[in-house]
SEFI-249798 format. One line per field, with one value per residue (C-alpha): residue number from 1; residue in three letters; y, x, z. Coordinates in nm, 2 decimals, always signed. Example, Ala and Ser with C-alpha at 12.3 -4.5 7.8 and 13.67 -1.06 7.14 Angstrom:
! residues 2
pos = 1,2;
code = ALA,SER;
c2 = -0.45,-0.11;
c1 = +1.23,+1.37;
c3 = +0.78,+0.71;
END
This chain:
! residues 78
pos = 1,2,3,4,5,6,7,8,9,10,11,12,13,14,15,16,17,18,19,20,21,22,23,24,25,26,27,28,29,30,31,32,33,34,35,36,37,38,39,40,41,42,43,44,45,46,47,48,49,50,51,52,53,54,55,56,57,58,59,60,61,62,63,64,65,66,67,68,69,70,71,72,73,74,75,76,77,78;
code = UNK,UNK,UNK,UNK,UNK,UNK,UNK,UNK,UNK,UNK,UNK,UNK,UNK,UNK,UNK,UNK,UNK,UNK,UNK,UNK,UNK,UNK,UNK,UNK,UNK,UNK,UNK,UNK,UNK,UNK,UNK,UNK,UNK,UNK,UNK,UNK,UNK,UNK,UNK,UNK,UNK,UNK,UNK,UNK,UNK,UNK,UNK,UNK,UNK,UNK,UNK,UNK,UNK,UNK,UNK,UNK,UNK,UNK,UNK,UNK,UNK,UNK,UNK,UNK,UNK,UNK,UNK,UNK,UNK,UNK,UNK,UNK,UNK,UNK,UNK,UNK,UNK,UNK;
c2 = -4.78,-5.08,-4.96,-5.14,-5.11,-5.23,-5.19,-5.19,-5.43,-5.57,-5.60,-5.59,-5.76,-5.57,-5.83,-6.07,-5.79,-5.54,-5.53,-5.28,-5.26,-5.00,-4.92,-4.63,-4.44,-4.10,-3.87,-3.74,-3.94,-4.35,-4.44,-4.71,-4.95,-5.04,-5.36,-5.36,-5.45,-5.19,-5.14,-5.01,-4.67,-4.55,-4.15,-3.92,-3.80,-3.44,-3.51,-3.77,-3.43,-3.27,-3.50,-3.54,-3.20,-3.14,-3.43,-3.29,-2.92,-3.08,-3.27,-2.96,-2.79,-2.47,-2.49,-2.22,-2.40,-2.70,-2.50,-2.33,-2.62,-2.78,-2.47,-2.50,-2.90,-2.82,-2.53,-2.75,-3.02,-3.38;
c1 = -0.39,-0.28,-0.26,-0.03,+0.08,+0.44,+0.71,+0.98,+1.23,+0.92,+0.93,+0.73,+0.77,+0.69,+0.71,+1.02,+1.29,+1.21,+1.18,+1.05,+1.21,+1.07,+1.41,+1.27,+0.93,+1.00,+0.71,+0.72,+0.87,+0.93,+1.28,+1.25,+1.51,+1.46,+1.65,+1.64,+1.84,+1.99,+1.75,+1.47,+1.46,+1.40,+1.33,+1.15,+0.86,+0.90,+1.24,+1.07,+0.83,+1.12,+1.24,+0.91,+0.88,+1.26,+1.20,+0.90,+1.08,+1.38,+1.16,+0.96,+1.26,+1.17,+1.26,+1.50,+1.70,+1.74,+1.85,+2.07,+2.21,+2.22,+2.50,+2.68,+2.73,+2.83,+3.07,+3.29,+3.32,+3.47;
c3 = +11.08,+11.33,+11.67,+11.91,+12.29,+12.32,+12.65,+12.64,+12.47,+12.30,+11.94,+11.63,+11.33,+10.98,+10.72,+10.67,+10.69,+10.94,+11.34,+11.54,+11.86,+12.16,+12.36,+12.58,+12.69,+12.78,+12.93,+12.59,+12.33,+12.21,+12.10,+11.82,+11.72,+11.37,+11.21,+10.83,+10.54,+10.35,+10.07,+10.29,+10.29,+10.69,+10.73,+10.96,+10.85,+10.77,+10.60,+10.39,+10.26,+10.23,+9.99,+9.78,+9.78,+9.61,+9.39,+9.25,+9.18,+9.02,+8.79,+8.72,+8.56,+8.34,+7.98,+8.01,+8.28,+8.08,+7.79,+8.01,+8.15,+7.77,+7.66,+7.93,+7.89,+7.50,+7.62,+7.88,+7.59,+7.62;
END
């Protein structure tokens, strides 16, 4: 892990696409500014888990869900 000291209004550069901007110190927090094109994915953290963690059950479907899913999908028809 890099470890840098930054004020604020300083920047720092990850890559060709992304700035790092510090736009506040609080006594207990950073706010970060972060400037990057579209097809970065940005998330916190724990919602970033969150996410693995549902991508991972929905691709664990049970074989009685996906036949489940299956006869309802012939029942609705075209």
């Amino acid at each position: 892990m890099l470890v840098l000291t930054r004020k604020v209004d300083e920047k720092i550069n990850i890559g060709d696409d992304v700035i790092l901007t510090v736009l506040e110190i609080g006594r207990t927090s950073v706010k970060l500014g972060i400037d990057a094109p579209k097809r970065v994915g940005i998330f916190r953290e724990e919602l970033y888990e969150r996410i693995k963690e549902e991508n991972l059950r929905s691709s664990q479907g049970r074989p009685a869900d996906v036949a489940r899913a299956s006869r309802l999908l012939r029942k609705k028809g075209p």
